[in-house]
N, C-alpha and C positions, 0 to 999 in steps of 0.2 A: 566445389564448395569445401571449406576449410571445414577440422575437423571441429572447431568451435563453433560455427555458424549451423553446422550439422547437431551439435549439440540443442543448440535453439529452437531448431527445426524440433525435434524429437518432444523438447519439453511440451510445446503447444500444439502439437499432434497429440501427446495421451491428454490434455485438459481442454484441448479443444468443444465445440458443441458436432456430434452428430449426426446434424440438422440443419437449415438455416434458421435462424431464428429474428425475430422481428424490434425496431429499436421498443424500445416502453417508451410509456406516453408523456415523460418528460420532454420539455423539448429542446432540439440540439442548442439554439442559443441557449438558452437557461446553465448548461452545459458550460462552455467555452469560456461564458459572459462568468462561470465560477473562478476561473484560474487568472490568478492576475499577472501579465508580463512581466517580466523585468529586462526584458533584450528583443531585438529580434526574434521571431519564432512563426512555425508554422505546423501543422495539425493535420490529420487524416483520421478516417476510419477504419481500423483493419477489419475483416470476418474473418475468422478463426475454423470457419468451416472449410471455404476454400484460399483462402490466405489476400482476399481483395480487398484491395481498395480504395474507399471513396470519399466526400466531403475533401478532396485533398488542394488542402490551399494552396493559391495560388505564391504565397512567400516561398515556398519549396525549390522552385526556380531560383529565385536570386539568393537561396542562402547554400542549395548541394548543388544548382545548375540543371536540376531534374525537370523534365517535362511534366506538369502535374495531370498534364490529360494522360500519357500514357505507361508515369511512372509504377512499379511493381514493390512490391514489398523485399521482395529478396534485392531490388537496387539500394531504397533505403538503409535496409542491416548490410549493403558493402559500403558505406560511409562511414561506420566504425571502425574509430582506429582498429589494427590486426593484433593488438597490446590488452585491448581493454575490451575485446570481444568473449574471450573468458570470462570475466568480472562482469558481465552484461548476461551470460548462460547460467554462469553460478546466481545471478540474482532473481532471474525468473525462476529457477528452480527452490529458490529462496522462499519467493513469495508464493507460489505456487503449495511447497507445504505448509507456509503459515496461514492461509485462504485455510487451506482444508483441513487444520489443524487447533483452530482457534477462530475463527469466523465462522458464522454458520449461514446458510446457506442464502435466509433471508435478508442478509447484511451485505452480502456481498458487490452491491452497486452502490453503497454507501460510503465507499471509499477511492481514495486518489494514491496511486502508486508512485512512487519518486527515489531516482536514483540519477549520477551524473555520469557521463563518461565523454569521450573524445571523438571525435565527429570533421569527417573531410567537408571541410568549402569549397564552393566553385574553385578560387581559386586556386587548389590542392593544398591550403592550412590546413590543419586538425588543432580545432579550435572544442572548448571544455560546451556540452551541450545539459540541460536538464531536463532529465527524461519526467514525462509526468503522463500518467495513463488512468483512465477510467472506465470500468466496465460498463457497458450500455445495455449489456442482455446475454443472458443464460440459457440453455434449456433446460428440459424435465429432469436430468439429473445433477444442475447444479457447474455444467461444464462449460467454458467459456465461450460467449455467443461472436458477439463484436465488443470493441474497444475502441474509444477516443483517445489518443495519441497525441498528445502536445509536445515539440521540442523546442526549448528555445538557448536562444546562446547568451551564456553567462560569463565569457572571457573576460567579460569588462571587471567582473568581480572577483574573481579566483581562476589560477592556471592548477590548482590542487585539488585530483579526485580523492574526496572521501574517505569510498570504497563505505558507503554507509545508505540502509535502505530505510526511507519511513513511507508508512502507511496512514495517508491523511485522513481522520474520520470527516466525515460529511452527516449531515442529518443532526445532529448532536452527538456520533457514533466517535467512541475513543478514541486518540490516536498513539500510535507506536513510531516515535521518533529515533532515526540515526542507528538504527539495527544494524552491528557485523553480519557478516557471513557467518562468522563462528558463533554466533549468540547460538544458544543452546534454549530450542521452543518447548518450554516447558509446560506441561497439559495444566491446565488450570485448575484450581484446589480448589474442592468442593466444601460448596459451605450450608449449611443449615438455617431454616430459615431464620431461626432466630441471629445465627452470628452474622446474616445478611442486614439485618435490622441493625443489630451494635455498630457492623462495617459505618454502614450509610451514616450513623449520629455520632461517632467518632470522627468521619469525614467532615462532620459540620462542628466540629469543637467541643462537643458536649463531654462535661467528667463523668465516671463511673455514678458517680453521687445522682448526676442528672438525669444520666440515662436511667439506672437504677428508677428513679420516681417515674422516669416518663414509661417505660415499660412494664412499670410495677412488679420489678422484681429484685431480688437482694444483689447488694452493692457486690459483693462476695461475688457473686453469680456472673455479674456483669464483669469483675474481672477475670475471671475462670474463662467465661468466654473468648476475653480481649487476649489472654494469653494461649488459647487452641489459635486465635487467628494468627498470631505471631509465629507460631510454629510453622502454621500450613505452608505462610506466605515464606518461612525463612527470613523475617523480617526481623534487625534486633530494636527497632523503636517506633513508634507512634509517627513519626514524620517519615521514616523509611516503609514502614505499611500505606501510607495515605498517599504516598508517592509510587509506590510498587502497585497497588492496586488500581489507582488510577492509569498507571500506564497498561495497565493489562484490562484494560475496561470491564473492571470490577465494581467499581463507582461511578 
């Protein structure tokens, strides 16, 4: 095992679950029937406890040549180009502290993980694939149970990796689009409830004057406030705050 795919290995060994743990009561089509193709593609279930697994479609065959009744997970990660096997370790370990960084804990199946990399065909091409994962289940402390795993091949539309991760909200839950590596997860700026209230009616157009009446407090006040939040957020304008907050699922 390569010293990068060994990297991999390690990440989801400490966030792994424990346990076995059991899917929740959504059900798997509702699932799959979420993510809409754009290429060929096909789908498994990992478990993170003993690294198995299942649901594994049968397209797996005609797209790596894998046997879907007796393929393994560690065959799947030797389909990764040997290039962009790093960029695949650095990105779990990415999302891994943004989960536990900024998601809490009851959010965390409310989201779709997404990143691209390069991927052997049957053939022996390494052709561009888009990785898209969703957590199915947790245990008691929060650590990963199983995962739905979608890959599909996108060559048709770009032969150019990113190197960019977003995390798709589901449920109505935020999302965080086109994340580096290097982005720098900054703890989230606490806010009072009242400047929660400004946030939200700022978010919907309201001027100081309006809010002002509608909270029945001084115009004065209400900008005192709008300008602590510009600070928190390091925001220098009104469009750059409602744009930054929204991205950080503040609103």
């Amino acid at each position: 095992m390569t010293t990068d795919l060994q990297k991999l290995h390690t990440i989801w060994q400490e966030s792994r679950a424990f346990h076995n743990t059991d899917f929740p009561r959504i059900g798997f089509d509702e699932l799959t029937n979420a993510i809409v193709s754009v290429g060929p593609f096909y789908f498994y279930v990992i478990d993170f406890y003993d690294m198995s697994l299942s649901h594994v479609s049968p397209a797996i065959e005609y797209i790596h040549g894998l046997d879907p009744e007796k393929v393994t997970f560690n065959e799947v990660l030797n389909t990764i180009h040997p290039d962009d096997v790093s960029f695949v370790a650095d990105a779990e370990a990415f999302i891994t502290k943004f989960f536990r960084e900024r998601i809490s804990r009851e959010k965390l199946l409310s989201y779709k993980m997404n990143y691209i990399f390069r991927s052997r065909m049957a053939n022996g091409e390494y052709v561009l694939l888009n990785h898209q994962a969703i957590l199915l289940s947790l245990d008691d402390d929060g650590r990963s149970g199983k995962s739905l795993n979608i890959h599909t091949r996108i060559d048709h539309l770009s032969n150019l990796n990113t190197r960019k991760i977003s995390l798709i909200g589901l449920n109505g839950e935020a999302s965080y689009m086109n994340m580096s590596l290097e982005e720098v997860i900054k703890p989230l700026p606490y806010f009072s409830k009242r400047e929660k209230q400004i946030l939200k009616l700022v978010s919907q157009g309201l001027s100081s004057n309006e809010i002002s009446e509608k909270l029945f407090i001084a115009a004065a006040t209400v900008k005192k406030h709008r300008q602590n939040i510009l600070e928190k957020t390091d925001c220098k304008n009104i469009t750059q705050l409602i744009n930054e907050c929204t991205r950080q699922g503040l609103i």
